[in-house]
TORKOL-4160 file (C-alpha; in steps of 0.2 Angstrom, whole numbers, padded with zeros to 4 digits, m for minus):
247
<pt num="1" X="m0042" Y="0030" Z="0085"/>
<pt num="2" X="m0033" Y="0019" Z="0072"/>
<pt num="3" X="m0027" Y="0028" Z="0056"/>
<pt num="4" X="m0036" Y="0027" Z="0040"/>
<pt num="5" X="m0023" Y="0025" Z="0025"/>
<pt num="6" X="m0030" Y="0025" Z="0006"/>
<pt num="7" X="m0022" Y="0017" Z="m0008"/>
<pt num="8" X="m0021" Y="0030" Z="m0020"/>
<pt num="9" X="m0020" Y="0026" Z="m0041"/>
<pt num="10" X="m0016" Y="0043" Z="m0047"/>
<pt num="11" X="m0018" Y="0065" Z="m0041"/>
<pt num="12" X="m0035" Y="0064" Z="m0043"/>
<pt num="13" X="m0036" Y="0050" Z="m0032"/>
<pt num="14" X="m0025" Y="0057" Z="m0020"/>
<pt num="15" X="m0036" Y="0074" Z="m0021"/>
<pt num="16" X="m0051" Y="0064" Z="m0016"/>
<pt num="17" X="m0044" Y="0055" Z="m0001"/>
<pt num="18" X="m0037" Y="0071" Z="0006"/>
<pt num="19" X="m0056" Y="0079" Z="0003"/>
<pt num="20" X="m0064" Y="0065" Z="0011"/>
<pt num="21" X="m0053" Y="0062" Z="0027"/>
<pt num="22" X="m0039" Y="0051" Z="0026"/>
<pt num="23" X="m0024" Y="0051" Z="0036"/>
<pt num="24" X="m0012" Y="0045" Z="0024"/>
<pt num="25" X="m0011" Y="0042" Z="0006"/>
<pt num="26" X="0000" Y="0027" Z="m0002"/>
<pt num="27" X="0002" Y="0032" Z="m0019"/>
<pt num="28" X="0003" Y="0020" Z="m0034"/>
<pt num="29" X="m0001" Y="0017" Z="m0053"/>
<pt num="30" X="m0009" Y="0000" Z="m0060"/>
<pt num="31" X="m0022" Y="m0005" Z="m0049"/>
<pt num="32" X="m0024" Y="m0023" Z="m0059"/>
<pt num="33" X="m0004" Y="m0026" Z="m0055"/>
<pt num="34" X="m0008" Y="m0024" Z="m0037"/>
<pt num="35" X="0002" Y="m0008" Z="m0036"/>
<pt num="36" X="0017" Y="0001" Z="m0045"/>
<pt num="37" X="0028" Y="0014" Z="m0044"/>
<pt num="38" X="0019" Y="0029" Z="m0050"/>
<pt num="39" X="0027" Y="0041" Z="m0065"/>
<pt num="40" X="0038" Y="0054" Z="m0060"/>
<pt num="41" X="0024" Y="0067" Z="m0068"/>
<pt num="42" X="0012" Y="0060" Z="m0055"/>
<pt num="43" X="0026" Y="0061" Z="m0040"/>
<pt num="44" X="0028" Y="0078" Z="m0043"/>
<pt num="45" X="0011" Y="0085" Z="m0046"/>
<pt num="46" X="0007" Y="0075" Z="m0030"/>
<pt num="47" X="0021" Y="0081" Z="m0019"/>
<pt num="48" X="0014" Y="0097" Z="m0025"/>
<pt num="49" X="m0005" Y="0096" Z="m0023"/>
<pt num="50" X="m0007" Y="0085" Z="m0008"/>
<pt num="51" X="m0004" Y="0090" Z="0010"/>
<pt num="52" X="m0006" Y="0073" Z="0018"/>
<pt num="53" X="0008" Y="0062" Z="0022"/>
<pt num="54" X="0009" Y="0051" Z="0005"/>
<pt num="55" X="0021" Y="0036" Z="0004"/>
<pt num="56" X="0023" Y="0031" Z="m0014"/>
<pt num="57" X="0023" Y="0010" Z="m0015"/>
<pt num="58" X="0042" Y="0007" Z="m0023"/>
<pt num="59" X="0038" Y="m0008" Z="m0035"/>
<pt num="60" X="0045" Y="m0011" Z="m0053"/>
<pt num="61" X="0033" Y="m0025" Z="m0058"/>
<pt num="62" X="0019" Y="m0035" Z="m0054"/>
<pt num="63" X="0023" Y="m0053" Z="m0048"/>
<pt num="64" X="0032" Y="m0058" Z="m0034"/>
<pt num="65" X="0044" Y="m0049" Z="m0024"/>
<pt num="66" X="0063" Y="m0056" Z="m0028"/>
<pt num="67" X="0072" Y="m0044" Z="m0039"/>
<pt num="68" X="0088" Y="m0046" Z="m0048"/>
<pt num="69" X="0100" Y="m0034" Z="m0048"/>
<pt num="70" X="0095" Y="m0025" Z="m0063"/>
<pt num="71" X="0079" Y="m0021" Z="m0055"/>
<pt num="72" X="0085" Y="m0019" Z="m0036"/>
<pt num="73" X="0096" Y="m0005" Z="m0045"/>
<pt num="74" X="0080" Y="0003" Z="m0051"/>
<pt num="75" X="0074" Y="0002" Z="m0036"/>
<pt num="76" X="0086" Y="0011" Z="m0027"/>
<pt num="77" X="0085" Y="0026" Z="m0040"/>
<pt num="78" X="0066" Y="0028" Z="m0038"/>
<pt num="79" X="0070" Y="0028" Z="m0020"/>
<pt num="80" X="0083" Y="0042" Z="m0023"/>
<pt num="81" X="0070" Y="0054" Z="m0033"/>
<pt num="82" X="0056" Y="0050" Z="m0019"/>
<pt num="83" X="0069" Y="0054" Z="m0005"/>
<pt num="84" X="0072" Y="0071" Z="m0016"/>
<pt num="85" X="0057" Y="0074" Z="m0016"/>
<pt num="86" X="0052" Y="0076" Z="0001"/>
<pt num="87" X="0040" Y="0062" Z="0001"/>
<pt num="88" X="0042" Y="0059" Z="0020"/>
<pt num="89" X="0040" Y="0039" Z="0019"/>
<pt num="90" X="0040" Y="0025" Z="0004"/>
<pt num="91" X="0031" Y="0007" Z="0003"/>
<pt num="92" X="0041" Y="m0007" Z="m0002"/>
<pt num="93" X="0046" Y="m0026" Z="0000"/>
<pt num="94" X="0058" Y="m0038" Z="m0006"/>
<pt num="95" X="0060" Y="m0059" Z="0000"/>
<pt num="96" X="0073" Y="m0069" Z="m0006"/>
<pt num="97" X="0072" Y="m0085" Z="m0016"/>
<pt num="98" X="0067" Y="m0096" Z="0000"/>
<pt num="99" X="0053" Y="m0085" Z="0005"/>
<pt num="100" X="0064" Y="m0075" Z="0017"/>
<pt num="101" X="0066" Y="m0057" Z="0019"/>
<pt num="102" X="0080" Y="m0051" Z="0009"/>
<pt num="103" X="0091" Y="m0041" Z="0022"/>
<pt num="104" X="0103" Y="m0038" Z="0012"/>
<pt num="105" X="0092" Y="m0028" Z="m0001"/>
<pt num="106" X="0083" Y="m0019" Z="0014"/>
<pt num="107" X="0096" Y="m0015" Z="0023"/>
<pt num="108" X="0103" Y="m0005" Z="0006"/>
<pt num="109" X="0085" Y="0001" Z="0006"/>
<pt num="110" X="0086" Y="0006" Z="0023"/>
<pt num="111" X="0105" Y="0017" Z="0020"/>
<pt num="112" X="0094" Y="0025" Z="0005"/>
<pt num="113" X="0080" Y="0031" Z="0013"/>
<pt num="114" X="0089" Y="0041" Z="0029"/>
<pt num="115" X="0073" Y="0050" Z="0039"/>
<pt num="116" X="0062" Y="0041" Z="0028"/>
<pt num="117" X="0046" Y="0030" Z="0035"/>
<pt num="118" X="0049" Y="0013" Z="0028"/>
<pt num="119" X="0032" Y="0001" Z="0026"/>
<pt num="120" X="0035" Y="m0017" Z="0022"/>
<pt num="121" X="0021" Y="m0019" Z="0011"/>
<pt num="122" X="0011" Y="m0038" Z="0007"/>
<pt num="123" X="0027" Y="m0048" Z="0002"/>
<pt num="124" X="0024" Y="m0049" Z="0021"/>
<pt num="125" X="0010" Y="m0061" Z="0017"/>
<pt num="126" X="0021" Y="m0071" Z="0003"/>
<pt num="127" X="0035" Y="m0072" Z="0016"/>
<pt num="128" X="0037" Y="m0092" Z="0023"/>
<pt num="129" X="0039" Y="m0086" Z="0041"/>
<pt num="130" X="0029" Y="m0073" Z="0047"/>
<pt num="131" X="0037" Y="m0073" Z="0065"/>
<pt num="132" X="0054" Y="m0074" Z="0059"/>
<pt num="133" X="0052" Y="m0061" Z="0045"/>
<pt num="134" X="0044" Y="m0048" Z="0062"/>
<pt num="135" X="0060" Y="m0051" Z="0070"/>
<pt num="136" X="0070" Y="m0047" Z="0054"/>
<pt num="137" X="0058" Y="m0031" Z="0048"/>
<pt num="138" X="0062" Y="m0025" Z="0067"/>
<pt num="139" X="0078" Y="m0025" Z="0067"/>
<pt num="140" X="0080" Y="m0018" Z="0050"/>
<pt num="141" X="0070" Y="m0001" Z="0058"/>
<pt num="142" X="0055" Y="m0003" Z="0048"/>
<pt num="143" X="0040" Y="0010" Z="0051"/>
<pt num="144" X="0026" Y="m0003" Z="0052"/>
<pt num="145" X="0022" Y="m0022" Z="0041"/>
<pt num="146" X="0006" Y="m0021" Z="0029"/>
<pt num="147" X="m0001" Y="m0037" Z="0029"/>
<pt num="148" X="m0017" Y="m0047" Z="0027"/>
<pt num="149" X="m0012" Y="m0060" Z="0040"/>
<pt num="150" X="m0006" Y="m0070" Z="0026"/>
<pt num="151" X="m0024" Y="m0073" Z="0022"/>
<pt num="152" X="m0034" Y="m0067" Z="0005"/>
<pt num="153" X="m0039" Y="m0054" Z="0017"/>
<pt num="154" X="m0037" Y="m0045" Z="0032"/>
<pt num="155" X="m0053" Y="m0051" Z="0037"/>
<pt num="156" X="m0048" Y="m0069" Z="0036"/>
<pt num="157" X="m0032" Y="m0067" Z="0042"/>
<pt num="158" X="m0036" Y="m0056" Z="0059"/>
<pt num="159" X="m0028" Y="m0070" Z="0070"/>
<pt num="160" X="m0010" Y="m0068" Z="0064"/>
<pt num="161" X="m0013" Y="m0050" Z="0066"/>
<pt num="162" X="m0019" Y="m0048" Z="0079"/>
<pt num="163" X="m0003" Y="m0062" Z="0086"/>
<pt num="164" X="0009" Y="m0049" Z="0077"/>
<pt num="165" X="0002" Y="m0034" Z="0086"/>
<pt num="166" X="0005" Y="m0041" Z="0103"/>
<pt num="167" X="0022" Y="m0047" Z="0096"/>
<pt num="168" X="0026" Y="m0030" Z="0091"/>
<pt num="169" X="0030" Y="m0011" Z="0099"/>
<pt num="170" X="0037" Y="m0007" Z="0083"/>
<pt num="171" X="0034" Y="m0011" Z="0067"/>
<pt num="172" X="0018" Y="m0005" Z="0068"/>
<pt num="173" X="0006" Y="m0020" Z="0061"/>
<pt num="174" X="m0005" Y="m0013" Z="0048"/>
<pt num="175" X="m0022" Y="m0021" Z="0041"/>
<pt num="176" X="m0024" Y="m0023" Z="0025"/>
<pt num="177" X="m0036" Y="m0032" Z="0010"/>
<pt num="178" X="m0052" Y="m0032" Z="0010"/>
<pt num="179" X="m0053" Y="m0017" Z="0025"/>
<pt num="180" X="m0073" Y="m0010" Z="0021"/>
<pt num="181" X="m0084" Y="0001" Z="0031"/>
<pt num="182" X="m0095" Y="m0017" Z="0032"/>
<pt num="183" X="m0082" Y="m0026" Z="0043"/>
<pt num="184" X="m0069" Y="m0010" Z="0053"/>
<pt num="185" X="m0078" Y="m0016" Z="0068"/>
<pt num="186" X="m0069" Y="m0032" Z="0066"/>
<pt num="187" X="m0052" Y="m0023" Z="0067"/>
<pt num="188" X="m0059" Y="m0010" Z="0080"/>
<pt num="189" X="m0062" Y="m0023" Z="0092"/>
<pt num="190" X="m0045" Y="m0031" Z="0089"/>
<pt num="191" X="m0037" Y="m0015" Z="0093"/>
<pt num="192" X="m0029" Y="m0014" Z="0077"/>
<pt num="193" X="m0019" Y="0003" Z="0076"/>
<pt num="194" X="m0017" Y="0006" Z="0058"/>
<pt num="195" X="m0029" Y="0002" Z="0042"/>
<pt num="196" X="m0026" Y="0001" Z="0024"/>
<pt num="197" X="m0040" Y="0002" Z="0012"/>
<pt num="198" X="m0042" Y="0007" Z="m0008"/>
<pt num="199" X="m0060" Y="0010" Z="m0004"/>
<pt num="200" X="m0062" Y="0010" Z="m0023"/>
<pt num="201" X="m0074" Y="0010" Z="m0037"/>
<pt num="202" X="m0073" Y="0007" Z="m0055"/>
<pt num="203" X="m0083" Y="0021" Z="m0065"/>
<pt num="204" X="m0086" Y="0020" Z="m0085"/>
<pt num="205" X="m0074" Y="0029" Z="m0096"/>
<pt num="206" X="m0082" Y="0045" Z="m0103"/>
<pt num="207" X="m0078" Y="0039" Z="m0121"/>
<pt num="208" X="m0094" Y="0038" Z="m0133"/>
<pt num="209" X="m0083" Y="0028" Z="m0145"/>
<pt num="210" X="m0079" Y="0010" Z="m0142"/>
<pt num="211" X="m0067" Y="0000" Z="m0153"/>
<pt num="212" X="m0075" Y="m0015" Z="m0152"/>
<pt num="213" X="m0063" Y="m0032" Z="m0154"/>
<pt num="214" X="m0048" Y="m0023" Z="m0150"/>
<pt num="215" X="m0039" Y="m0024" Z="m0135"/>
<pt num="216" X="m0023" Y="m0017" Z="m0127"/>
<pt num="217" X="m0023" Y="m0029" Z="m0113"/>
<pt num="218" X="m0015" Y="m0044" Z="m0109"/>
<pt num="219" X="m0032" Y="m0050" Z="m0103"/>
<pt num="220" X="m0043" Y="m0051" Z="m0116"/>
<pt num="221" X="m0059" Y="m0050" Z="m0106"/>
<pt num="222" X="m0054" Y="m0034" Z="m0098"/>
<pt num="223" X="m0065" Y="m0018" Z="m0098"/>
<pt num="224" X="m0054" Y="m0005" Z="m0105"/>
<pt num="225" X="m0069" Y="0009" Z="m0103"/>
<pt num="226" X="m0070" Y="0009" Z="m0084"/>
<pt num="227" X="m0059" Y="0018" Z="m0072"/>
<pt num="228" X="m0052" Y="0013" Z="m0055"/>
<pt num="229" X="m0055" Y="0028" Z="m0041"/>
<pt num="230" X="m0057" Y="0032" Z="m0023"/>
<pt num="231" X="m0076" Y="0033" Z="m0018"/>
<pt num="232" X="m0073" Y="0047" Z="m0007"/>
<pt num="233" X="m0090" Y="0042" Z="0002"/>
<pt num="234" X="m0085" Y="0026" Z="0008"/>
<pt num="235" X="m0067" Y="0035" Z="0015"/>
<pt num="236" X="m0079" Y="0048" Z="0023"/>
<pt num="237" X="m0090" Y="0033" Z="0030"/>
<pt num="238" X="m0075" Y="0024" Z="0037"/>
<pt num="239" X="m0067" Y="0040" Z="0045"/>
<pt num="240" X="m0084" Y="0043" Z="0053"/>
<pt num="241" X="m0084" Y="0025" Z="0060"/>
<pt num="242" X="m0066" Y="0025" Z="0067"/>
<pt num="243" X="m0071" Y="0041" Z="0074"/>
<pt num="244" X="m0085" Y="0035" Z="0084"/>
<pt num="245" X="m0075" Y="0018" Z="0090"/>
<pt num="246" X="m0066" Y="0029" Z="0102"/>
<pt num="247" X="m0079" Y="0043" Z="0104"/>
């Protein structure tokens, strides 16, 4: 049966996924930047309260995925405090200024994280080569590649997938973007061991008060009165189909 993995904005995120039946968590903060490292009051409290494997996403800023120095140092010190932790695995990704995996930075990554689970997160899918970056990613020792198949989303992309899955006894290949209970059977059918979803929701803010004309975003047209969360329905639904696939 393939494993379910939930992409987790916060504890109370986390919580729910655990509740609801996912097999691992990857844990990160700012669901709008596509995923950043998480606060070290959120590492802790989750370490604590969550019994399910949980890989927290390494990431210093949104945008694409060739750090300098300065931030690769960062990097490697969020990686220290998740290894002290005991988080049993963390999910990263660097490419170099030609669209190539930085081996140089991984292989650092790779020294910093002994024991440690190592997924290649969607730089993957930014990368110029995906063939070449699979041969690169398996020699470095990753755990297993996220990836859309270099597509907007998994869906789309189930050829190369599916191409890297038959390419690949390790990495594991891992299907992500845009994985919903409406279309698992496309990756059931393709024999796809491993599946990344947010199966999320945005909910209204419980504020009564709204400050209209002011905004702390960036984005002017954003809603700053809803909240991103795990619908732990829809990670109960997709368990329950996975489930069945093999039953």
């Amino acid at each position: 049966m393939a494993l379910l993995e939930i992409c987790c904005y916060g504890l109370t995120c986390a919580k729910a996924a655990q509740q609801a039946g996912a097999d691992r968590i990857e844990l990160c903060s700012a669901p709008k930047e596509g995923g950043l490292t998480p606060s070290a009051g959120v590492l802790k409290a989750v370490r604590k309260e969550v019994t399910l494997p949980v890989h927290p996403i390494v990431r210093p800023r949104g945008g694409d995925f060739c750090y300098s120095q300065a931030e690769f140092s960062t990097m490697l010190d969020d990686i220290a405090f998740l290894r002290d932790l005991g988080f049993p695995g963390l999910v990263i990704g660097m490419l170099n200024e030609e669209g190539g995996v930085d081996r140089d930075k991984m292989q650092q990554v790779m020294r910093a994280a002994p024991g440690m689970a190592i997924t290649f997160h969607r730089a993957f899918d930014m990368c110029a080569n995906p063939l070449i970056a699979l041969e690169e990613l398996t020699d470095l020792g990753v755990a297993r590649i996220l990836t859309s198949g270099q597509q907007a989303s998994a869906e789309k992309g189930i050829s190369l997938i599916t191409e890297l899955k038959q390419r690949s006894r390790a990495p594991i290949i891992m299907a992500g973007a845009g994985v919903r209970l409406n279309n698992l059977e496309t990756f059931i059918a393709a024999g796809v061991d491993e599946l990344h979803s947010s199966a999320g929701r945005y909910t209204p803010s419980p504020m009564r008060y709204r400050h209209a004309g002011v905004s702390m975003s960036a984005d002017t047209d954003a809603d700053e009165y809803s909240r991103y969360e795990v619908d732990p329905q829809a990670v109960t639904a997709m368990k329950a189909a996975l489930t069945r696939a093999v039953s």
